[in-house]
N, C-alpha and C positions, 0 to 999 in steps of 0.2 A: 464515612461519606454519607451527605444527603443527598438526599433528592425529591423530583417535585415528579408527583404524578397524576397524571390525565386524569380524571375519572368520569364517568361516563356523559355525566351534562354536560360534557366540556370544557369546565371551569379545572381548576388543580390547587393542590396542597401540597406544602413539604409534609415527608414523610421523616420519621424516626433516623438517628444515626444508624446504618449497620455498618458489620464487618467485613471486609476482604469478599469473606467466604458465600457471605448474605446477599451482595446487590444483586438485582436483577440487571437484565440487558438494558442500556440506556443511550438516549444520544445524547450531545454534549456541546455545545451551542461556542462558537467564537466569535467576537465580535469588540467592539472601540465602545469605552466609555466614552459617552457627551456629557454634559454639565449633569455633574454629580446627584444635584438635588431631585434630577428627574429619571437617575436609574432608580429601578425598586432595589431595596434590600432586603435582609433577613428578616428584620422588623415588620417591615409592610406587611411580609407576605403571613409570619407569623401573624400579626394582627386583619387580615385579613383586606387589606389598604392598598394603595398604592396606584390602582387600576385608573388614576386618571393622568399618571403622568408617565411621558414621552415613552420611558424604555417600558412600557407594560406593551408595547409591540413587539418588541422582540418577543417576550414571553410567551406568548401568545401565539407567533409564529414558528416558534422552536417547539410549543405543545401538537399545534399542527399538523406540521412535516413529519414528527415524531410517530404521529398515532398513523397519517400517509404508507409511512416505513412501518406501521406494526408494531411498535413502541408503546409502552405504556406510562414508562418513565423518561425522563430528559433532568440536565446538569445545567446551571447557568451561573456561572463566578458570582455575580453583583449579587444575588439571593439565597444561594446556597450556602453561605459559609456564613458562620456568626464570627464578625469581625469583632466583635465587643469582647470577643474572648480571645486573650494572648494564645492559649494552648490551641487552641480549634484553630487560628489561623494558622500558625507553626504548622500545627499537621498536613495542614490544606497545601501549603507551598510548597510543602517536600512530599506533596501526595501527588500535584497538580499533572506533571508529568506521565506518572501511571495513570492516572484517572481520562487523560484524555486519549490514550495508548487501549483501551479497555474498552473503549467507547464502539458500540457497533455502528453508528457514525456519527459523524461531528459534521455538524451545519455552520459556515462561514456565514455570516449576515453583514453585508457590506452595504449600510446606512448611504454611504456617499456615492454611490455607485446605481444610479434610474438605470430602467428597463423600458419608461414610458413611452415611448417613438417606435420602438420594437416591433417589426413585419412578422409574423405567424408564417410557418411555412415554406419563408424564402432563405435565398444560399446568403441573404446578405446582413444577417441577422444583425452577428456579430460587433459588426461596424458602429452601432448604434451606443455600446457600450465599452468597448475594448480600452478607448483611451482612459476612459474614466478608471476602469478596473487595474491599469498598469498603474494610477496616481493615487490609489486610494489608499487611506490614511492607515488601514488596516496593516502594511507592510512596513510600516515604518515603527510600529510596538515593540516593545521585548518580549513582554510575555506571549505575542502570538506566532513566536519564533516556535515554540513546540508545541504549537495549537499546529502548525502547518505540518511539522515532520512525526510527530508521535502516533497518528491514527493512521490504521488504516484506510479506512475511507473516509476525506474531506469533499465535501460538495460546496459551493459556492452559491449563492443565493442574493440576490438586487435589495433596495432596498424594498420593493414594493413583493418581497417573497416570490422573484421568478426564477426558473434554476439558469445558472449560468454557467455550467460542466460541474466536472467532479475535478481531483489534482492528475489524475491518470490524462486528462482529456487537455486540462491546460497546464501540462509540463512545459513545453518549451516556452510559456509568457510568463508562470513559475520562476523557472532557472531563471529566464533573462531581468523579472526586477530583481530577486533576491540575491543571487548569484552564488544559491546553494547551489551545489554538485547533484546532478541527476538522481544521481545514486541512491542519495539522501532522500529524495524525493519519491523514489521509487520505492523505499522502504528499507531497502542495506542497515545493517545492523549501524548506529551511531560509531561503535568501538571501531570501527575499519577506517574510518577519518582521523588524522591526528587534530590532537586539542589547537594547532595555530589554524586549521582550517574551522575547525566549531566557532574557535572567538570571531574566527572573521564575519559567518553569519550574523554575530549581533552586532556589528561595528557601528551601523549608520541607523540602530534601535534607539528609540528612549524610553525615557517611564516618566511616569510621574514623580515617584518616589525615587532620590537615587540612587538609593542601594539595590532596587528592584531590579538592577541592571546586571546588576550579579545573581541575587536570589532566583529570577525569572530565566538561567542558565543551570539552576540544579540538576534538573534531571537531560539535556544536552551532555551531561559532563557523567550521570551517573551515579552524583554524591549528596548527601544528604549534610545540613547543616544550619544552625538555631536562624532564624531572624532575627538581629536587634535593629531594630530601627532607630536611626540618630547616630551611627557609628559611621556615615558617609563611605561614600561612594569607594576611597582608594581603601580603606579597612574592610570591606567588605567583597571586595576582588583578591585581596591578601589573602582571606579564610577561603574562597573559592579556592583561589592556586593552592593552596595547601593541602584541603580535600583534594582536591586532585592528584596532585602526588602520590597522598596515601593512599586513595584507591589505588594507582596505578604502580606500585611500588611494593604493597600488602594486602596480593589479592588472595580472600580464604582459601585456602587449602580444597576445602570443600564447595564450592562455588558451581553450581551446576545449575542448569547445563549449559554448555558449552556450545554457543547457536554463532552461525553467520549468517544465515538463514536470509535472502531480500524479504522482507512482508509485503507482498503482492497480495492485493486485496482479492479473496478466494472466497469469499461470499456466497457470491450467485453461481459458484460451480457445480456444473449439473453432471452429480458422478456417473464414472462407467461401472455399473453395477458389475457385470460377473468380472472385470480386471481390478477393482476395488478389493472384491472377495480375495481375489489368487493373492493380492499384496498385502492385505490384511493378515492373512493367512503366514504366510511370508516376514513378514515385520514382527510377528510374536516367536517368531522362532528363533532362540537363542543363539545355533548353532547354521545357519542358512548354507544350505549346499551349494549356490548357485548365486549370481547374479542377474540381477533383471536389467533389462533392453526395451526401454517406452521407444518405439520406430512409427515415426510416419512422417508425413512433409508437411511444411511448415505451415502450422493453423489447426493443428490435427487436435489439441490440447494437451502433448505431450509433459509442457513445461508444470501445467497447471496441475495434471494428476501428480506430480513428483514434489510439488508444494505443498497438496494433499497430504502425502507420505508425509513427509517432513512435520507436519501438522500431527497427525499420529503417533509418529515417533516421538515427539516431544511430549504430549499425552499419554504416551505407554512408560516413560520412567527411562528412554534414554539418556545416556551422560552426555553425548555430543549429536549435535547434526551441521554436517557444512556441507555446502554448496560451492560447488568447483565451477567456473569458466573453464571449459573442455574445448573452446573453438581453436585454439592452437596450443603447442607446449607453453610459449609466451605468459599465454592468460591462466594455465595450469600454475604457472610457476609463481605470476602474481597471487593468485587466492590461497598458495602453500603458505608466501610470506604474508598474507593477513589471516592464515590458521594457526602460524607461528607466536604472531603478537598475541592470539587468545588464549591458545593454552599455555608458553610460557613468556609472559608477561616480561618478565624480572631478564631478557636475553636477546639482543638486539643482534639482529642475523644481517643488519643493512640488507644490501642490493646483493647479498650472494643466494641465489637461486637454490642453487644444491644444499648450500648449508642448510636454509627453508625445509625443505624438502627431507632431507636427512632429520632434522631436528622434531618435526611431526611425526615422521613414520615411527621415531626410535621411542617417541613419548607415549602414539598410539597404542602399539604394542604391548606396552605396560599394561593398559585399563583392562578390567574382567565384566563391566559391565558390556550392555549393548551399545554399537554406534550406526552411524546413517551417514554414508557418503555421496550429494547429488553430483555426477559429472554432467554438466549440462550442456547441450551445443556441441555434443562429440560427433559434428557431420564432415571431417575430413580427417579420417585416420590416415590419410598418408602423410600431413605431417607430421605424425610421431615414427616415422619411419627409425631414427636415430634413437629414441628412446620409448620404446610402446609401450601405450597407456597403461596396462596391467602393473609396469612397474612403478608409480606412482602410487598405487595401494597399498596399504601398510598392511600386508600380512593376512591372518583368516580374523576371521570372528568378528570381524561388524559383517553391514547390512552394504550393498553398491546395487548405487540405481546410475545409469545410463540415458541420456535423454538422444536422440541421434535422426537425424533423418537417410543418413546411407545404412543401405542393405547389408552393407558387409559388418557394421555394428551389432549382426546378431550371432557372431560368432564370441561374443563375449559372455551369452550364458541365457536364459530364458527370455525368451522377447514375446514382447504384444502389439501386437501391430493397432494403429490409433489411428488406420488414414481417416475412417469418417466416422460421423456421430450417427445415432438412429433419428428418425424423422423426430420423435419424441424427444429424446435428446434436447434435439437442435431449436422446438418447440419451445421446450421449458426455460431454453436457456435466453431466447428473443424476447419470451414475455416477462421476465424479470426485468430488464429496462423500462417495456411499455405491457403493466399487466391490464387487463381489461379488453385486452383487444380478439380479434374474433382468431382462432384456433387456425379455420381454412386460409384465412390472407395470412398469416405466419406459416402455415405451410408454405404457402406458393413462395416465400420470402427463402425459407431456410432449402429448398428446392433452387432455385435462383443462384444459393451462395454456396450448393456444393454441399451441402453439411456439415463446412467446415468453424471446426471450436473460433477459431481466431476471425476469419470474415465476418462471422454472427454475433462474435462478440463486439465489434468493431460500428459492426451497422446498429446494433441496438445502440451505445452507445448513441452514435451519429443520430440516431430518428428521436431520441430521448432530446438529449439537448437540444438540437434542432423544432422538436414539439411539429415534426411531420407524423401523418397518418404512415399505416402500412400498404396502402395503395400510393401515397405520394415517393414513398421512396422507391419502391417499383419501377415509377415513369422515370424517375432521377438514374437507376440502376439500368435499366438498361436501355437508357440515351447514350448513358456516358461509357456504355459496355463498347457500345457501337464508334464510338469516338476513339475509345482505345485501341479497338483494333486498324482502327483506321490510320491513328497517328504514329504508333510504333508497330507498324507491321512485322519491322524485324525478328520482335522478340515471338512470335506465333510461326513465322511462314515455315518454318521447319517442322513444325508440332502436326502432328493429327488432331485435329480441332474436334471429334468424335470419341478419341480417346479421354475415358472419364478423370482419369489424373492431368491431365493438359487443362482441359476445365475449369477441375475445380483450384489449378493455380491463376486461370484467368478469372475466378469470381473472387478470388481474394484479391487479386491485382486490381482490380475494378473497385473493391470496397475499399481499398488503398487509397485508391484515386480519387472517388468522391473526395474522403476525408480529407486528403491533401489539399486537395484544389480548394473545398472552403477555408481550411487553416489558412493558405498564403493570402489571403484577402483582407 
């Protein structure tokens, strides 16, 4: 992989090929060829050229943003690859996938898409742009089908470089042009989708080239395979099906690990130091006596610390880590039958629940290595009344994390209670949206929201995109506090309005509220 990096005047260079092992942190730029003669290529920039036509803005603004986010390096397709060489490109096609998967973020640059009319400040920003960004030419590529799903953080960007959310923020305009499944969106492992729902995403794609239609589907699929170009369009979807098969048909032996893992972008998680330690602690131990129980109500960051793990466990040399949908047996039984398809591939269990279920615990059993199993959303053990949760685990010797907000959840084995973050905390994690801002008005802000991980994370977001101060969202915060109790009394008049857990569900209901009410606009 190359890459081009910032250096101090500002100006940049490609750097040296390195290896896997070699790159540094990068971002990774997506974005629509226009008329060819005026992207820069490999050549310009090796010769030091190029800087007077059209696409040396982009470059220019991906070095930007990059160095914004602390970036020293960034990726851009049009420069980084030496197309003049058959091998270099090869590699680059069946790299492209990983490379933008790797990316500590990826900047969408949507050329067709003004910012110019744009109000600072106000709830109606939006308006200004939205239709443009539902028609823009950007969703209608191949290639930038896993420019969209492979990173974890995608940010969105006008053309005059203003941010326009990240993919967390405009999922549901997301889904509705593309009519990828959430899921995907949210980061779910690709393997959990069958391949007639993958093809579907590139149906109404094109390319330039038209084998690109296939090629620009590699890593969607998983599989690796030559480019020849001039073999058209239906030979070159034959080789795709066929890599596909084979993957799915002759998966190694040895194939690890073994993840279902959603990639929820975990970034800016501002850890709980001493319950970090107890799990750190915990997650190196071969032999774990106990199970852990992350408890608290919902916004507390229970999900995110168990991401965390998940994240460690996969850096300590586990063989498997999944993640269970715990909110009913229902949703148990779904993610056994997508544990099923991962570890045994080659054995189609259809719609029988129990076979699922049976067919993982007898496989799990087997392994002598370590495992990590998240049950997530376990906040109503009474419907496992007919089959309680315990028996859903396959035996001793992995790791069971528990995410839960009912109390009775701690009779499951060690628990830590996560209702609120520390003032510091809750600091650290508002300034990471909006850093530069003054310490005291983030206090009074994350004071305001209860301390809670999910409202703070919610309202940063909201005052980022948005590009409100933290005094503006303040006035915003509690206008619309005062409206909500006003319009849905219902859901309060029972509550002890003094009581600090009533609260702090009415300041996440609040920072709910905001966000909604701009989205329906």
């Amino acid at each position: 992989m190359r890459l081009l990096e910032t250096l101090p005047n500002g100006d940049f260079r490609l750097t040296k090929q390195s290896l896997d092992n070699a790159i540094p942190p990068y971002a990774i730029l997506s974005h629509t060829w226009g008329d060819a003669s005026q992207e820069v290529t490999f050549e310009d920039m090796d010769h030091g050229s190029g800087k007077n036509k059209a696409g040396y803005q982009k470059i220019r603004f991906c070095s930007e943003q990059a160095s914004r986010d602390g970036l020293q390096y960034f990726w851009i397709d049009s420069c980084c690859i030496k197309k003049s060489s058959d091998s270099e490109l090869s590699e680059s096609i069946n790299s492209m996938f990983r490379w933008y998967q790797r990316a500590e973020k990826c900047y969408v640059y949507l050329a067709d898409v003004s910012t110019t009319k744009r109000k600072r400040g106000t709830e109606d920003v939006q308006d200004t742009w939205e239709q443009a960004f539902r028609e823009s030419r950007w969703f209608t590529r191949g290639w930038t089908l896993q420019e969209l799903v492979a990173p974890v953080s995608v940010q969105f960007f006008s053309l005059e470089g203003e941010p326009l959310g990240d993919k967390r923020l405009l999922e549901k305009e997301l889904h509705e042009v593309t009519d990828i499944d959430v899921r995907a969106l949210q980061g779910d492992p690709l393997p959990n989708f069958t391949v007639p729902d993958r093809m579907s995403w590139a149906k109404k794609r094109q390319t330039t080239r038209q084998e690109d239609k296939a090629y620009s589907l590699l890593g969607i699929f998983g599989v690796h395979m030559p480019p020849i170009y001039g073999e058209g369009e239906e030979n070159s979807f034959r080789r795709l099906r066929e890599a596909i098969r084979t993957a799915s048909n002759d998966l190694p032996s040895n194939a690890s690990p073994l993840d279902n893992v959603p990639r929820r972008e975990v970034a800016h998680f501002v850890p709980r130091v001493e319950e970090q330690k107890v799990l750190n602690g915990w997650l190196q131990s071969r032999t774990p006596s106990q199970m852990i129980v992350l408890q608290g109500m919902g916004g507390s960051g229970k999900t995110q610390l168990a991401l965390q793990c998940c994240q460690i466990a996969r850096e300590s040399g586990f063989i498997a880590t999944f993640w269970i949908n715990a909110s009913s047996p229902v949703t148990v039984a779904q993610s056994y039958r997508s544990m099923s398809r991962i570890i045994s591939p080659g054995i189609d269990v259809g719609n029988d629940e129990g076979e699922a279920i049976s067919l993982v615990q007898i496989q799990m059993k087997k392994w002598t290595g370590r495992w990590l199993l998240v049950f997530d959303n376990y906040n109503n053990p009474n419907s496992f009344q007919q089959r309680p949760i315990r028996d859903y685990i396959p035996g001793q010797g992995g790791h069971v994390i528990f995410t839960s907000r009912h109390k009775d959840s701690s009779r499951l084995g060690l628990t830590m209670d996560l209702s609120r973050m520390t003032e510091d905390e809750g600091i650290r994690l508002l300034l990471h949206f909006i850093p530069g801002s003054k310490n005291s008005e983030a206090s009074e802000v994350v004071a305001l929201l209860g301390y809670l991980a999910l409202a703070i994370d919610q309202a940063g977001a909201y005052i980022h995109s948005r590009l409100l101060s933290l005094s503006q969202f303040v006035s915003h915060y509690k206008k619309r506090k005062m409206r909500v109790l006003e319009e849905i009394p219902d859901e309060w008049e029972y509550h002890d309005l003094q009581d600090p857990d009533h609260m702090r569900r009415l300041s996440v209901f609040t920072t709910w509220d905001i966000v909604e009410l701009v989205l329906a606009y």
